[in-house]
C-alpha positions in Angstrom: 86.4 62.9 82.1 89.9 63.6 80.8 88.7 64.7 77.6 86.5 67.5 78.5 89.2 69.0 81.2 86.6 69.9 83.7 86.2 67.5 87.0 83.7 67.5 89.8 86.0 69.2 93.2 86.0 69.0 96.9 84.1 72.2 97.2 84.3 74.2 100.9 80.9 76.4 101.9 80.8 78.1 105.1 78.3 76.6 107.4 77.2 78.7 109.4 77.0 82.3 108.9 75.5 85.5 107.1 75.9 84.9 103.4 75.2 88.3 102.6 78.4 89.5 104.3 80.2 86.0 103.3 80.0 86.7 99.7 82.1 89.6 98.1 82.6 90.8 94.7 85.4 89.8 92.5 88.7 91.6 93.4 89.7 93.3 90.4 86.2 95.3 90.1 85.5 98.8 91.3 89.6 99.3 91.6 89.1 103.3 91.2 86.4 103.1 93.2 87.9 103.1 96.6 84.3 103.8 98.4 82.7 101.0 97.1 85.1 98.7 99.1 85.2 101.1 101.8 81.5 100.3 101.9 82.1 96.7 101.5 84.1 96.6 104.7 81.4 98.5 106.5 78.9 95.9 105.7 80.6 92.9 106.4 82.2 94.5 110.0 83.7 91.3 112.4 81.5 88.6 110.3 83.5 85.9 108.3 83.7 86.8 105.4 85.7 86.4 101.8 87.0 90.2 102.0 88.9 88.4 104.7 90.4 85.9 102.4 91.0 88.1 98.6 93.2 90.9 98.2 91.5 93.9 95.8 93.6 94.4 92.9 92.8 98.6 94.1 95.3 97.5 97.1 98.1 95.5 94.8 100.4 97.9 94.5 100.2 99.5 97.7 102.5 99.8 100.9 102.3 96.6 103.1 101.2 94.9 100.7 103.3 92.0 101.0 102.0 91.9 105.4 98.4 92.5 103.9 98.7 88.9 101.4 100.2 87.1 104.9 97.4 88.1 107.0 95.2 86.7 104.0 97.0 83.3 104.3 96.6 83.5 108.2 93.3 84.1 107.7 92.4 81.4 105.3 94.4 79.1 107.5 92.4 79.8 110.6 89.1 79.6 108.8 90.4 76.1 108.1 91.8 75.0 111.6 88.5 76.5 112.9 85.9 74.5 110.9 84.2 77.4 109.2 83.7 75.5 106.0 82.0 72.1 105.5 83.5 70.2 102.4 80.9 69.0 99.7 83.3 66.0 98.2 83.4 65.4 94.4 80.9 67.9 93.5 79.2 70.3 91.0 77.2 73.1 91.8 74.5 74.8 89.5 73.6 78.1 90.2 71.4 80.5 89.1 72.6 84.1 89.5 69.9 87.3 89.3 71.7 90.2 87.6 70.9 93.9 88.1 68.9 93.9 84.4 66.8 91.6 85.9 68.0 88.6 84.1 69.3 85.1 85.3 72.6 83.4 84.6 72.9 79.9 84.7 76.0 78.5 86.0 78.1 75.4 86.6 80.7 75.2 89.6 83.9 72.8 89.0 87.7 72.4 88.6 88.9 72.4 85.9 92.6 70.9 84.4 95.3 73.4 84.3 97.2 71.2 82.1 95.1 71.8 79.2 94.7 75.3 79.7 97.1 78.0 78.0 97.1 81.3 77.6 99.4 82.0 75.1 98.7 83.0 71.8 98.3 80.3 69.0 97.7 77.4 71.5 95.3 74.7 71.0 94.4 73.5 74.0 91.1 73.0 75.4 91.0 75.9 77.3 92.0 78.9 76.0 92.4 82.8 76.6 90.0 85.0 74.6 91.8 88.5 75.2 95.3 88.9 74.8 97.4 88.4 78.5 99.5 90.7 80.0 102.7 88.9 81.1 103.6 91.4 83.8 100.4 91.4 85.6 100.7 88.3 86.4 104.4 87.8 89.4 102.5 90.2 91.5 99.1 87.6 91.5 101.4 84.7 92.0 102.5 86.3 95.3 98.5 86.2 96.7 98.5 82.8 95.3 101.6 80.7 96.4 101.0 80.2 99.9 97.2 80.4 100.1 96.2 77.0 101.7 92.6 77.7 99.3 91.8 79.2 96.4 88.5 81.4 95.8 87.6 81.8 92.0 86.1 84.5 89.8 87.0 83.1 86.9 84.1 82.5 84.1 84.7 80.2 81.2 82.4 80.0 78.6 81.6 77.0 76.2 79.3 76.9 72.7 76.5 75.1 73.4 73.8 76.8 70.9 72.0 73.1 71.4 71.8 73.9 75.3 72.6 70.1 76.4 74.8 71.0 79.5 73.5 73.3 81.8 70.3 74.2 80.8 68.9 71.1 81.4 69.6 71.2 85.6 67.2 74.0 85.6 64.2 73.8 87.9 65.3 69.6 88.3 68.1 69.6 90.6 67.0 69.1 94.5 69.7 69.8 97.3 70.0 73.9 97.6 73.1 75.0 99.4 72.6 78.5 99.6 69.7 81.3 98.5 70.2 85.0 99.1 70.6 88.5 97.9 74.4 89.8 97.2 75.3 93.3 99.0 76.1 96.3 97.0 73.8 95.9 94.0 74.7 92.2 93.0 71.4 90.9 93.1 70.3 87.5 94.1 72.1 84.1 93.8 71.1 80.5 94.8 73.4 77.6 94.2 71.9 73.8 94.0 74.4 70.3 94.1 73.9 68.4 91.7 73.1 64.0 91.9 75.4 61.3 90.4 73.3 61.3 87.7 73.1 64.6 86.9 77.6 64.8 87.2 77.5 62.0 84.5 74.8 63.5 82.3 76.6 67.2 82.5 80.5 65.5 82.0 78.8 63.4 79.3 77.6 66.4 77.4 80.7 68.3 77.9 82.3 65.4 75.5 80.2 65.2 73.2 80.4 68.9 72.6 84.7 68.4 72.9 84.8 66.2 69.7 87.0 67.1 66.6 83.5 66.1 64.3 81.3 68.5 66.3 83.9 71.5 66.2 84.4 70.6 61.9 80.4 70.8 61.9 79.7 73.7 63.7 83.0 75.9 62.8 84.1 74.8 59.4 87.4 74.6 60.7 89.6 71.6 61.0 91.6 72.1 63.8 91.8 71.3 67.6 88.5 71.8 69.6 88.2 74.7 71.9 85.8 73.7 74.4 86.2 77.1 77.3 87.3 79.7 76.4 88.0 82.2 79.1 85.2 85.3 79.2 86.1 86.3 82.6 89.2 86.7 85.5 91.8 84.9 82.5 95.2 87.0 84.5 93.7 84.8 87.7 93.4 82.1 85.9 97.0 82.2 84.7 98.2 82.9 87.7 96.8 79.4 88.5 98.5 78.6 85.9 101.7 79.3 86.8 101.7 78.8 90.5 101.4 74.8 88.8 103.8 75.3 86.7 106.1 76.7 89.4 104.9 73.5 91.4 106.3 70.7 88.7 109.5 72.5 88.4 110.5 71.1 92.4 107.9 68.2 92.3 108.7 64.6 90.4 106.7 63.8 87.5 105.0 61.1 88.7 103.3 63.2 91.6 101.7 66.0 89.1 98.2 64.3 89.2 97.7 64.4 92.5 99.2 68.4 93.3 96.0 70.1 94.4 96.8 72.8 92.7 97.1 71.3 89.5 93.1 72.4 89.1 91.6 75.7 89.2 87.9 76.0 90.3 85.9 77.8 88.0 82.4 79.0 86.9 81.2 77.5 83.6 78.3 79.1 81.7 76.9 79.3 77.8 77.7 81.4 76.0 74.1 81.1 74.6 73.1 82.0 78.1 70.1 85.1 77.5 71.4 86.8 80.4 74.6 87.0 78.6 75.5 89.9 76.9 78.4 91.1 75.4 79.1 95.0 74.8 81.9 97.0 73.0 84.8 98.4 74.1 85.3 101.5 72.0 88.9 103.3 71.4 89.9 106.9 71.6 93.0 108.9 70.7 94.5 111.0 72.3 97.4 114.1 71.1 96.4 113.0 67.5 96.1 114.4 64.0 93.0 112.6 62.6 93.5 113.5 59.0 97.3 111.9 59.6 96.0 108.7 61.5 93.3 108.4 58.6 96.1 108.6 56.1 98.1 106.0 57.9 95.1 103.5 58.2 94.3 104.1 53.8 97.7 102.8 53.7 96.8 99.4 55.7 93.2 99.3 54.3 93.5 101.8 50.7 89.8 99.8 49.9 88.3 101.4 52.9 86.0 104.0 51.8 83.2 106.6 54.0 79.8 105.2 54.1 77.6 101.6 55.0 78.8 98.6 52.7 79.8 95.5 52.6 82.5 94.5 54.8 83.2 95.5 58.8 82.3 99.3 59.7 83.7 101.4 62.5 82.3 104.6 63.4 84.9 107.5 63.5 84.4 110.8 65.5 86.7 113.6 65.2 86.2 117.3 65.8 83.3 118.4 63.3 83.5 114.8 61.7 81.4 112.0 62.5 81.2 109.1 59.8 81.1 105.4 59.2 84.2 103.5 57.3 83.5 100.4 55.9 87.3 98.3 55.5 85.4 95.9 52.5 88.4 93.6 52.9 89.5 92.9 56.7 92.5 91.1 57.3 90.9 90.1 61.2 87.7 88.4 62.0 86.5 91.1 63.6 86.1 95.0 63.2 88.3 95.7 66.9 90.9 93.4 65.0 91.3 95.1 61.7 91.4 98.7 63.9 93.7 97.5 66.9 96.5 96.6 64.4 96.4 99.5 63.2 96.6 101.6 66.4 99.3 99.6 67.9 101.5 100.2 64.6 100.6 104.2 64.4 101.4 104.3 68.4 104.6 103.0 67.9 105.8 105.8 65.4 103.8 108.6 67.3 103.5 109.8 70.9 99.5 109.4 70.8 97.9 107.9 73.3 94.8 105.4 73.5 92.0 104.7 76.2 89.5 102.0 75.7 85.9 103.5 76.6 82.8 101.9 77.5 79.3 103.8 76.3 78.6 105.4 72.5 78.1 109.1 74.5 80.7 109.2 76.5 83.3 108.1 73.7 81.5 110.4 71.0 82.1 113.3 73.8 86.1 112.6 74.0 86.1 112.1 70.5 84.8 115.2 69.1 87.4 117.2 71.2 90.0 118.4 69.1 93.0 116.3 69.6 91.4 113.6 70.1 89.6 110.8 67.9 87.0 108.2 68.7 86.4 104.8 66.8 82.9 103.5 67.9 82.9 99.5 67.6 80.3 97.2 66.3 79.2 94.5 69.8 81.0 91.3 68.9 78.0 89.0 68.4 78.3 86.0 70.9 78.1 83.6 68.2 81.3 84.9 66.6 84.0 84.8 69.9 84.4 80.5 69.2 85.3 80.7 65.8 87.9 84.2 65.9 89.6 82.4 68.7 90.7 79.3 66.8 91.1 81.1 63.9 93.1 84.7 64.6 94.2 83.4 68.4 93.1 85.5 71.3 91.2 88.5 70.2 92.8 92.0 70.9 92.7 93.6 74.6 89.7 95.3 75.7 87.5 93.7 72.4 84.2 93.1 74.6 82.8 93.5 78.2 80.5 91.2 79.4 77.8 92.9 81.6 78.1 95.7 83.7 80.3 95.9 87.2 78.2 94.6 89.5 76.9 91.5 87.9 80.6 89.8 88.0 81.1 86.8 89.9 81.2 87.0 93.6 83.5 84.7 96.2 81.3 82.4 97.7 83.1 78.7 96.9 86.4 77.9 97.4 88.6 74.4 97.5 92.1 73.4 98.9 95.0 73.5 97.1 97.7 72.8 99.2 
């Protein structure tokens, strides 16, 4: 099991009590949206619930925050001491998620090895960050996470499995159902299964075979060290994990580091091939910028690039009483948000412009077309392409894709000791 990095866990359920209200969304959605939580508390009133045991990034940088993290801990601990949660030893969970398009994810819960996990740029370890991670978001995370006696995960990692041997097949054939309800506030519907001894071995057994060097040469054309999760979603909580470990080894001897509970994160593992799946663009916009002077300075980066549908990556630029395609017929990046982000983050540094990433074609042809501003509308980042960019530019640039709207992110409903 070793070589795949992900391990069945001692997974914690609540037994006895209203799912609905149990199972909040993940804490670093809806954070200008101080009603929806508002709401959130509403619902869930006295009832045990996970809002009890997250913090919402919305309330990070708050007053009180550090008595507000303390309570959590309190919290978790009594829910403990109390016997809210029923342990499910050694396990995996398959679930099957109903999203607000009406489509159905299909998911795998485990723990997976924070030793062969790294979020820094260039690595090659198993796991790996897809989107670039900012270093100073992630002390005031630590601080939720140190203490907590259990951890509760909205993290997502994806893996390539275009042949569909590791999930898929649990579908409709795996027995023991844990839980089956509708999520409040719009999440729509979620029912999780545990899966047999014989379905663990089948799923870790497929999770090799997809981990091998050949396999990754075959499918990628790249010789180089597999990539078998790559983050798609919560990667900052993740590396909090991260270090909160690391943090651990520094005052723990060497020979105890296998058995440190919090050497393993759980996790959500789903294909990327997954139909419910879908990736969207994160557009850019400029702000207190002269477009002919930013066009100028990206000729100088790209002096191939050239108005008009061709061969090579396009990007859609929007300006006032301008709206045209540029086709860059010789990329230095991968991808189209590659070739354009360098770019930005050079001009940025020699101007006092300012950029905001955009979700929606409208919207960021709207702030585009205003004059000072300027819009670059991004091509959607196939699925099929995220594997190969990663090992072979590194983690793509911030903000390069969304996966699915707000409300279909993962909501707390596991969680596992790791202290």
């Amino acid at each position: 099991m070793s070589k795949q990095a992900f391990y069945p866990a001692d997974i914690l359920l609540p037994k006895d009590c209203d799912m609905s209200k149990w199972a909040v969304i993940a804490c670093d959605q809806f954070t200008s949206q101080p009603e929806y939580w508002a709401k959130v508390e509403e619902n869930v009133g006295e009832s045990i619930s996970t809002l009890k045991l997250i913090l919402p990034e919305a309330k990070l940088n708050q007053e009180g925050v550090e008595k507000e993290i303390e309570k959590i801990n309190h919290t978790m601990q009594e829910y403990l001491d109390k016997g809210v949660f029923k342990t499910y030893n050694d396990s995996l969970i398959y679930i099957e998620r109903s999203q607000s398009d009406g489509r159905t994810r299909h998911g795998l819960i485990g723990m997976v090895d924070l030793e062969q996990y790294d979020f820094l740029p260039g690595s090659d370890a198993l796991i790996r960050a897809t989107e670039g991670t900012v270093l100073e978001r992630i002390p005031p995370r630590v601080k939720v996470r140190e203490n907590a006696p259990i951890e509760l995960p909205h993290i997502m990692l994806l893996i390539d499995d275009e042949k569909r041997t590791v999930i898929e097949p649990l579908k409709g054939n795996v027995e023991t159902k844990l839980y089956d309800f509708s999520l409040q506030e719009g999440g729509g519907h979620i029912a999780g299964y545990l899966l047999s001894e014989k379905q663990k071995t089948n799923v870790l057994n497929a999770l090799n075979d997809l981990a091998s060097k050949e396999v990754m040469k075959e499918k990628y054309g790249l010789d180089t060290s597999p990539l078998l999760f790559a983050v798609g979603d919560g990667n900052h909580s993740l590396a909090t994990a991260k270090q909160c470990y690391e943090n651990l080894k520094k005052v723990t001897p060497e020979s105890e580091w296998a058995n440190l509970k919090a050497r393993y994160a759980l996790v959500e593992v789903v294909n990327n091939h997954d139909d419910a799946l879908q990736f969207e663009p994160i557009h850019r916009v400029l702000f207190n910028v002269d477009p002919l002077d930013f066009m100028a300075y990206f000729k100088k980066h790209y002096p191939e690039a050239y108005e008009g549908e061709g061969e090579g990556q396009h990007i859609e630029v929007v300006y006032e009483n301008y709206d045209q395609i540029i086709t860059i017929p010789n990329p230095k990046y991968q991808l189209a948000v590659g070739s354009l982000q360098a770019v930005i983050d050079e001009y940025l540094k020699e101007k006092e412009s300012e950029v905001d990433y955009i979700h929606g074609d409208d919207v960021t042809k709207d702030l585009g077309s205003k004059k000072g501003n300027m819009a670059f509308l991004l091509p959607a980042m196939g699925k099929q392409e995220l594997f190969k960019t990663v090992m072979a530019d590194g983690v793509l640039p911030r903000k390069t894709f969304s996966m699915g709207h707000a409300q279909d992110k993962r909501y707390y409903i596991e969680a596992r000791e790791i202290r």
